[in-house]
C-alpha positions, 0 to 999 in steps of 0.5 A, a space after each residue: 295165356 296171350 289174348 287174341 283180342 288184346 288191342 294194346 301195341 307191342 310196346 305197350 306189352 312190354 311195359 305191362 306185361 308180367 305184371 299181375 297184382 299178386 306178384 307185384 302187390 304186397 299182401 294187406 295193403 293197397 298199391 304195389 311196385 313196378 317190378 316184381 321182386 326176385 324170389 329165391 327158394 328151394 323148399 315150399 313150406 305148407 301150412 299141413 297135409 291137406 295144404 300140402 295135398 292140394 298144392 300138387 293138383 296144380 304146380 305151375 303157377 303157385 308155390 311148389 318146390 323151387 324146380 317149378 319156379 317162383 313168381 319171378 319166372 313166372 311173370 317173365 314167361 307171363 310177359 314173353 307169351 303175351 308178345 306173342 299174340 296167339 300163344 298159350 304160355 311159355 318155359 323158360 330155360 338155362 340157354 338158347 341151345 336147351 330151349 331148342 333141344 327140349 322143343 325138339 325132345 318133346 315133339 318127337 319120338 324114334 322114328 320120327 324125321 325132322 326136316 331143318 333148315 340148312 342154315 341152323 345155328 351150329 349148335 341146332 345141328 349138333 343137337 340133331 346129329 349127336 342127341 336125335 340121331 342116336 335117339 331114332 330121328 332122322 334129320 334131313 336138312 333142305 333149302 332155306 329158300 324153298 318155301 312152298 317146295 318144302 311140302 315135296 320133302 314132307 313124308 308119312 313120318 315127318 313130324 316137325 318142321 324147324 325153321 331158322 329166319 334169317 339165319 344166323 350166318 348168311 341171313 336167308 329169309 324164309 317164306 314162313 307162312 308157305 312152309 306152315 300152310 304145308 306143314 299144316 296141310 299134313 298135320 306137321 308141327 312148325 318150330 322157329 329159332 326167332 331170336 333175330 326178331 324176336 316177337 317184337 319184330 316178327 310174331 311168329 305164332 300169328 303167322 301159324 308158326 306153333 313154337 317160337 324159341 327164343 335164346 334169350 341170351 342176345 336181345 330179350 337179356 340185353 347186356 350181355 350178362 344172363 344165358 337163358 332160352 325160352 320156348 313159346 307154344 300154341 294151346 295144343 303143344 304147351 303141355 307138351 313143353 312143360 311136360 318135357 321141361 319138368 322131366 329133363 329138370 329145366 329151369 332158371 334161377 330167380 336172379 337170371 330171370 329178374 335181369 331178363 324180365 329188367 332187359 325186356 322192358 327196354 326191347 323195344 327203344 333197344 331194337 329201335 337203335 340196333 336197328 337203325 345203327 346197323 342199316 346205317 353201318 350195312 348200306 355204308 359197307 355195301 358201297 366200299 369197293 372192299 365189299 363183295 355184298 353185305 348180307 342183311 334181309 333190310 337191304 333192297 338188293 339183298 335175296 329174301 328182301 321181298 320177305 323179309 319186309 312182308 313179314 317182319 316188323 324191322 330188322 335187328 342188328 346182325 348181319 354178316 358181310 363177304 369180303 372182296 378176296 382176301 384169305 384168313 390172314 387178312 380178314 384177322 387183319 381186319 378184325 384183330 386191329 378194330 378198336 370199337 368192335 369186341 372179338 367173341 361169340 353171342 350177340 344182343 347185347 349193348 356192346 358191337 362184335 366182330 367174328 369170322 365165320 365160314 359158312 360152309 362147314 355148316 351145310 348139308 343140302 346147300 353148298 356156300 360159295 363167296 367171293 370171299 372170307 366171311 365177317 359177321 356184325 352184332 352192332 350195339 349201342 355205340 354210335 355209328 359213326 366210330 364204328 364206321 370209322 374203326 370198320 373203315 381203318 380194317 378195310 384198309 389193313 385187310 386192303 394191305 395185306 390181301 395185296 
């Protein structure tokens, strides 16, 4: 359980946290490792019955069957809740996309309605409209910029409330703590996709926010190796949680969780060098004639700034940017001829990626307009300047075809 009162510094969590004496001390000997070690099992063997009896009255921290897990996972989700002041424990699960539907499942029931955000990550929607809609939830999508507004959308059968900040495409910030205070005043749950931030960055349950999801997948992991998803919950929805965890059979491998908690213990220098490559990379696009504007909440004159440096901590190394003009032939221009950046889907890792996107086949009570084709940027650990350079010779074959 994450304490409320624990003076350490986030960066300071992130080297200790996990970190218990039984799951990093060797039995009958002094000391201990750094890291623990990875424990593979399926079947638990017991001393005798009454052993056997005793271990179901609590399976959540102690060796059971291997589907509740080991002390691998456990000290990762140990380390997780404690980057989340405010937090009572966390799940953890096989990708970013399971953490959410099974934060959703164990929320709501049939004829709940769902309020989300408009500028959800895909996958999000496709989870409202193909699991929850057949289930009896009502999905209804509203403004990612309508902050306290959100109480006029709120009705007796509201029951949660999804938020995505930024999102992962046009990068709105939303005014978190404005749409907590109403759902709060209604008895509504708040859950956030965090995984731009991550806690480091924005502690969302400090904020009132109830759930944190995380695809642990981008920045948590870090090298682009390991897909898992994590759910962060207050005192009052952590069984929850669990509950819906156990029943759905989600879980991690021991070896996934073992590269995920060695990923976590770098977060912080990572984030540090994501973020500063990518403002850095996203100020020099924004003066290129080419640019219509560059979406990326640090930047002064980008909406949501205000927010964004009200709320959070720093920014990680995604944004998008709007091309000038220009069709779907010429942005495949731009990024089919870049030497530095990858072409692929997912983002965190230690490697830059370039991907066109379209924003508007994925909205519902907002409607996308640009000047433009659409780039999204994951900006690794590569230096900055090459990538500028590589960005710079695809402006110029984007310049050459568009014309």
């Amino acid at each position: 359980m994450s304490d409320e009162k624990d003076k350490r510094a986030p960066l300071t969590r992130l080297a200790q946290a996990g970190r218990r004496a039984e799951w990093v001390g060797v039995p009958g000997q002094p000391g201990g490792i750094v890291s623990p070690p990875v424990w593979r099992a399926s079947t638990i063997l017991y001393d005798d019955v009454a052993h056997l009896r005793s271990a179901t009255t609590n399976t959540h921290e102690q060796l059971f069957y291997g589907r509740k897990g080991t002390p691998t996972a456990w000290s990762l989700a140990d380390a997780l809740t404690e980057m989340e002041p405010g937090a009572e424990g966390t799940m953890l699960f096989p990708s970013g996309v399971a953490a959410i539907g099974c934060a959703l499942m164990a929320v709501l029931r049939p004829g709940d309605q769902l309020l989300m955000v408009d500028a959800a990550y895909d996958p999000t929607r496709n989870f409202c409209e193909q699991v929850l809609k057949p289930f009896g939830v009502e999905t209804l999508y509203y403004d990612p910029c309508v902050g306290a507004g959100i109480a006029e959308f709120i009705t007796e059968n509201t029951r949660a409330i999804f938020l995505e900040s930024p999102g992962s495409l046009t990068f709105e910030v939303q005014d978190v703590p404005a749409i907590v205070a109403a759902a709060q005043a209604r008895g509504v749950v708040t859950l956030i996709d965090n995984t731009w931030a991550t806690p480091l960055f924005l502690p969302a349950l400090s904020l009132g926010v109830d759930i944190s999801i995380l695809a642990c997948t981008k920045y948590i992991v870090g090298h682009s190796d390991v897909m898992m998803g994590s759910v962060t919950a207050n005192a009052a929805l952590f069984p929850k949680i669990r509950q819906m965890a156990y029943l759905f059979g989600q879980m991690t491998s021991p070896d996934d969780a073992w590269l995920a908690a060695r990923g976590l213990r770098t977060l912080g220098v990572r984030l540090a060098q994501h973020q500063a490559s990518a403002l850095m990379i996203a100020s020099w696009l924004d003066a290129q004639p080419d640019v219509a504007r560059v979406l990326h909440p640090a930047l002064p004159d980008c909406p949501g700034h205000d927010l964004w440096a009200r709320d959070f901590e720093g920014s990680s190394g995604l944004f998008s940017f709007v091309l000038k003009g220009g069709d779907e032939k010429a942005r495949a221009a731009l990024i089919d001829g870049l030497a530095h950046f990858g072409i692929g889907y997912s983002w965190g890792g230690f490697e830059s990626l370039a991907l066109p996107v379209d924003p508007a086949r994925y909205r519902s009570a907002t409607r996308w307009e640009a000047e433009g084709p659409v780039v999204r940027l994951s900006i690794g650990l590569e230096d900055p300047a090459d990538l500028i350079a590589d960005l710079e010779a695809g402006l110029a074959r984007f310049r050459a075809v568009r014309g």
